[in-house]
C-alpha positions as protocol buffer text, in pm:
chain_id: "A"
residue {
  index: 1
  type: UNK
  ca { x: 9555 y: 10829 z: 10948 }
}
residue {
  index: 2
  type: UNK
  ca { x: 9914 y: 11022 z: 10928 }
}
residue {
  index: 3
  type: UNK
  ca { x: 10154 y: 10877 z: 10741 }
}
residue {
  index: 4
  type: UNK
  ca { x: 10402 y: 10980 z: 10503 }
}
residue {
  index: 5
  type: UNK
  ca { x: 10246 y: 10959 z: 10186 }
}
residue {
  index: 6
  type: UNK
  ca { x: 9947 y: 11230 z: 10335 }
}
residue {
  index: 7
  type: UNK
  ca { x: 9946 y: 11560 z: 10195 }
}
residue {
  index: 8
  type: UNK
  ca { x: 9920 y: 11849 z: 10424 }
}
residue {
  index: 9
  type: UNK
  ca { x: 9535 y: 11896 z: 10438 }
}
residue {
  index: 10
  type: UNK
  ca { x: 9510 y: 11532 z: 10524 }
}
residue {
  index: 11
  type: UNK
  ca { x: 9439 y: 11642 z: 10890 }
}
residue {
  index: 12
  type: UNK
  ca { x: 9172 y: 11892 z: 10800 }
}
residue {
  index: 13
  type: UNK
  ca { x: 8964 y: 11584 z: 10573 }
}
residue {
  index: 14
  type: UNK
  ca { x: 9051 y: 11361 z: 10867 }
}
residue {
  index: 15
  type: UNK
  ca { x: 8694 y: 11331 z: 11046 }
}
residue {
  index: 16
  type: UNK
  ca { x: 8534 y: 11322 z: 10686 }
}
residue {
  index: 17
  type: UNK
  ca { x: 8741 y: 11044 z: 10560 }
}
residue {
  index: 18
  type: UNK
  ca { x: 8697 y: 10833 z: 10951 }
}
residue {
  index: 19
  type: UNK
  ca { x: 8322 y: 10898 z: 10827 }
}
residue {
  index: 20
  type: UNK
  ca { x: 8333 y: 10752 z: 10515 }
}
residue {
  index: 21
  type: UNK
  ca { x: 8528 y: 10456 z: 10629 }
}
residue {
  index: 22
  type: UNK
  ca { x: 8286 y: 10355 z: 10915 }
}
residue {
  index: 23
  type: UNK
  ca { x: 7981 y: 10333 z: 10676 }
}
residue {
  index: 24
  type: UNK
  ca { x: 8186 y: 10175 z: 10431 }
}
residue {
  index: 25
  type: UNK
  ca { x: 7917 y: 9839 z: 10319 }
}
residue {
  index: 26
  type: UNK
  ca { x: 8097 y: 9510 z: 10381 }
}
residue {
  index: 27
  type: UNK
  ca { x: 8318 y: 9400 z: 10046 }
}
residue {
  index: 28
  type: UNK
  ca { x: 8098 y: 9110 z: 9933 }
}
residue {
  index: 29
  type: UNK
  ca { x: 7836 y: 9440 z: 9909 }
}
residue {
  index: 30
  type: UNK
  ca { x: 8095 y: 9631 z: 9736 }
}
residue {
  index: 31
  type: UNK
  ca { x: 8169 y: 9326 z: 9478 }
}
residue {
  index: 32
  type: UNK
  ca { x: 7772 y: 9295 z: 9415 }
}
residue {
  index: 33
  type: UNK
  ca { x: 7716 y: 9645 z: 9396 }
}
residue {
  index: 34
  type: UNK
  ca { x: 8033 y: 9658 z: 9111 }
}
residue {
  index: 35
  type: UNK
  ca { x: 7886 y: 9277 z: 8895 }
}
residue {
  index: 36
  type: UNK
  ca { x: 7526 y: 9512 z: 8904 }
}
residue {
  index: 37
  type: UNK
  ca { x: 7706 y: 9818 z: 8719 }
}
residue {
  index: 38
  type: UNK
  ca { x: 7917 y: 9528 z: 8511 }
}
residue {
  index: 39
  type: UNK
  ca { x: 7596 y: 9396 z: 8388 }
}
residue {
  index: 40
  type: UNK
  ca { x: 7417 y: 9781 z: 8351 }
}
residue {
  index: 41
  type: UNK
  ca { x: 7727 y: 9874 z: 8187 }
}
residue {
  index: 42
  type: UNK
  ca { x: 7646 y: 9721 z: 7808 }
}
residue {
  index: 43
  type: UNK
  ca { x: 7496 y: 9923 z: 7553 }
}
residue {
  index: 44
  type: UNK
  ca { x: 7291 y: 9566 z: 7398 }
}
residue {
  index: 45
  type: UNK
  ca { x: 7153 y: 9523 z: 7743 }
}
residue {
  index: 46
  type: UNK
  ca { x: 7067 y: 9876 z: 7806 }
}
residue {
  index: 47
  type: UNK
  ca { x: 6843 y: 9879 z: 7484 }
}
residue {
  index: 48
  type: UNK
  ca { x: 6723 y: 9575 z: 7632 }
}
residue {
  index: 49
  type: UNK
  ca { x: 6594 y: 9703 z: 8003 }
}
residue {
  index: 50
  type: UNK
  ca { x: 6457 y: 9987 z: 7783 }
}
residue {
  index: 51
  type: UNK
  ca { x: 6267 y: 9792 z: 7566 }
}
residue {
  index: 52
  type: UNK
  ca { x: 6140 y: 9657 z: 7899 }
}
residue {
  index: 53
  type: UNK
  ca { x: 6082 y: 9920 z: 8088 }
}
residue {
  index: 54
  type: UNK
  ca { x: 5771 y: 9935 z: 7959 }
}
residue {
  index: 55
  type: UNK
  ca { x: 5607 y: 9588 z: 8024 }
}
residue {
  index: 56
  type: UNK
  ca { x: 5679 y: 9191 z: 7962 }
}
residue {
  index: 57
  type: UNK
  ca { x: 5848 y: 9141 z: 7639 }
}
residue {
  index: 58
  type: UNK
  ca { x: 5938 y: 8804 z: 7499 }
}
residue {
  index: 59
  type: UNK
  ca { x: 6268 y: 8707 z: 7351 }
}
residue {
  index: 60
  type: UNK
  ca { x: 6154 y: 8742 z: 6970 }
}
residue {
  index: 61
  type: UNK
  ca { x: 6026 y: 9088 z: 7021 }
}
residue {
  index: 62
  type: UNK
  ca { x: 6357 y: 9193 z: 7168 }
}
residue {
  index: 63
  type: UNK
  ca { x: 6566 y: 9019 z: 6888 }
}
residue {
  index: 64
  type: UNK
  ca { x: 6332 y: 9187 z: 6616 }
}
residue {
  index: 65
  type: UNK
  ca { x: 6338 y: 9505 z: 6777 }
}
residue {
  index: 66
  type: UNK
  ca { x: 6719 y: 9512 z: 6823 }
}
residue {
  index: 67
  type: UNK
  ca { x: 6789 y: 9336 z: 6480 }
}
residue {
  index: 68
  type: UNK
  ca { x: 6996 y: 9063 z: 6680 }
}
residue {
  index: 69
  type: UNK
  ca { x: 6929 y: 8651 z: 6721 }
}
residue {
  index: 70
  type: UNK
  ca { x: 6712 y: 8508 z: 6961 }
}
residue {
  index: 71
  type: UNK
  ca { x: 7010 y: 8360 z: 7050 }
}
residue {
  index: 72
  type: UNK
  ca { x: 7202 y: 8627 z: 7118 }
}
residue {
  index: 73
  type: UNK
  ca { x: 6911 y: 8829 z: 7306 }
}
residue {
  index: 74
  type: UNK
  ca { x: 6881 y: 8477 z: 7529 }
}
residue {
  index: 75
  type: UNK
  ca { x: 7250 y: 8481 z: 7631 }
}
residue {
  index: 76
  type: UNK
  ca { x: 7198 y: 8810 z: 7751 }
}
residue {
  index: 77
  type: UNK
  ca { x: 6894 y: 8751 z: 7955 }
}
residue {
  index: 78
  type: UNK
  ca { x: 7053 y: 8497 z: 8123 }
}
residue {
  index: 79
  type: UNK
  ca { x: 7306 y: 8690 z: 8277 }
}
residue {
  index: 80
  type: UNK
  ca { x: 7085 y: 8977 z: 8348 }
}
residue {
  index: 81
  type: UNK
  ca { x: 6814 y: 8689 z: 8485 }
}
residue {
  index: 82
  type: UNK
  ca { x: 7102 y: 8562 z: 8676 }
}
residue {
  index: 83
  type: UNK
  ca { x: 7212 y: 8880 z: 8824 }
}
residue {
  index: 84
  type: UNK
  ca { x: 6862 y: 8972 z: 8921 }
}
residue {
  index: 85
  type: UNK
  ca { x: 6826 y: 9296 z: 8668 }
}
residue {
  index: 86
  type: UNK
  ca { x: 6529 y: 9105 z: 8552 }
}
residue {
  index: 87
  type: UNK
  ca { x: 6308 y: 8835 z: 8593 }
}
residue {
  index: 88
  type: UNK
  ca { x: 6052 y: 8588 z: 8363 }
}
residue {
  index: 89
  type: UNK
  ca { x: 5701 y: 8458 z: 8354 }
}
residue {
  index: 90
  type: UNK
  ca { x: 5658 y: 8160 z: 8190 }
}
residue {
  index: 91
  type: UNK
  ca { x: 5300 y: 8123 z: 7998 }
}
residue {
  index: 92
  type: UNK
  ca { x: 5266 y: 7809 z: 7816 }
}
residue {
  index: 93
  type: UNK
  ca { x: 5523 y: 7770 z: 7511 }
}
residue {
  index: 94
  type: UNK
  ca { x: 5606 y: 8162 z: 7606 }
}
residue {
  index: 95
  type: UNK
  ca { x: 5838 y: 8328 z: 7804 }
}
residue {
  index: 96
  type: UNK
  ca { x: 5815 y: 8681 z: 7911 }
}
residue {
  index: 97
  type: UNK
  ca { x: 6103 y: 8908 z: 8038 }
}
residue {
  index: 98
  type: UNK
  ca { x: 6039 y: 9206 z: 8257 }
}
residue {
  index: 99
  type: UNK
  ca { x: 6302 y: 9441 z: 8450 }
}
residue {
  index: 100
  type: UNK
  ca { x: 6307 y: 9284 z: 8811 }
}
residue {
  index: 101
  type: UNK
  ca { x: 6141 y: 9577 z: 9018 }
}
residue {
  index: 102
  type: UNK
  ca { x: 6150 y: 9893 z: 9031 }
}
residue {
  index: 103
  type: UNK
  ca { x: 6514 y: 9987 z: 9234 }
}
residue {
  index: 104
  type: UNK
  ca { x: 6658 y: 9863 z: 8872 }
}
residue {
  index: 105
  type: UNK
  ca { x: 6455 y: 10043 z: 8673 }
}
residue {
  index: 106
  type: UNK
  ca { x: 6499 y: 10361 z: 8926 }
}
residue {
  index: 107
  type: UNK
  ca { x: 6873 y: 10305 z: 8846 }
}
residue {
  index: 108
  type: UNK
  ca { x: 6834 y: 10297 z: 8534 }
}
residue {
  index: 109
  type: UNK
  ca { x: 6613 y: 10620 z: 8476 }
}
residue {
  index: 110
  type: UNK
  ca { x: 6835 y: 10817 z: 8716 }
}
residue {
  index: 111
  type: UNK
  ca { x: 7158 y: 10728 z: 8497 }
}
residue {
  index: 112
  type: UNK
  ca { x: 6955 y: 10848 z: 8195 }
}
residue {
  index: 113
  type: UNK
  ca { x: 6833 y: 11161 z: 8396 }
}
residue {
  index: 114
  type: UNK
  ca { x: 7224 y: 11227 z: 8448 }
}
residue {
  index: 115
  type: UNK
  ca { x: 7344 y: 11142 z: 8076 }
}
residue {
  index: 116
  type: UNK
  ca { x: 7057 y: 11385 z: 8012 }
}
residue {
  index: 117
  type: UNK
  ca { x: 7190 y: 11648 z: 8218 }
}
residue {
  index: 118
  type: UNK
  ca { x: 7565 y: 11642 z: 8114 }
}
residue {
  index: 119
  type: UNK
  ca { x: 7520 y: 11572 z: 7744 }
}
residue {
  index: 120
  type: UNK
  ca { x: 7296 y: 11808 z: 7504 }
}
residue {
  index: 121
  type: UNK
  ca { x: 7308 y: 11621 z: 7173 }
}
């Protein structure tokens, strides 16, 4: 772990850093991990999971509650339907959108809970 570029307490953080590196998840986890926080990471689609965080909602309700097309709204269920972040149900003509269990919604509540914490507006 020496090397020229180290600083001198390099040694000390040694074990902690050897740590760190052995439970290190596999890339493709790291890439996955980073497209979940790429898709999170949109203020549209964060009023979206919101809005759903509280039971099935179909695409018109979205688009009237966000003031946006259904078009719009669709293109981004798609990619959060695509990247797992939620999932449908189908009911004749109707489609309903729901967050996709409740890890996502966890994440999403626990980012709030943080936001919360740092920011008193």
């Amino acid at each position: 772990m020496k090397n020229n570029k180290s600083c001198s307490c390099c040694e000390k953080h040694h074990s902690t850093v050897v740590k760190a590196m052995e439970n290190m998840p596999a890339d493709s986890r790291i890439d996955a991990l980073s497209a979940f926080f790429k898709m999170m990471g949109d203020p549209t689609r964060i009023k979206m999971m919101y809005l759903m965080s509280r039971g099935e909602v179909c695409v018109q309700d979205i688009a009237s509650a966000l003031g946006m097309t259904k078009s719009a709204i669709s293109h981004q269920l798609s990619g959060l339907k695509a990247s797992g972040i939620v999932k449908s149900r189908r009911d004749g003509k109707n489609v309903f959108y729901s967050i996709d269990d409740d890890h996502v919604q966890a994440v999403l509540s626990l980012a709030m809970t943080h936001i919360q914490h740092r920011h008193t507006d």
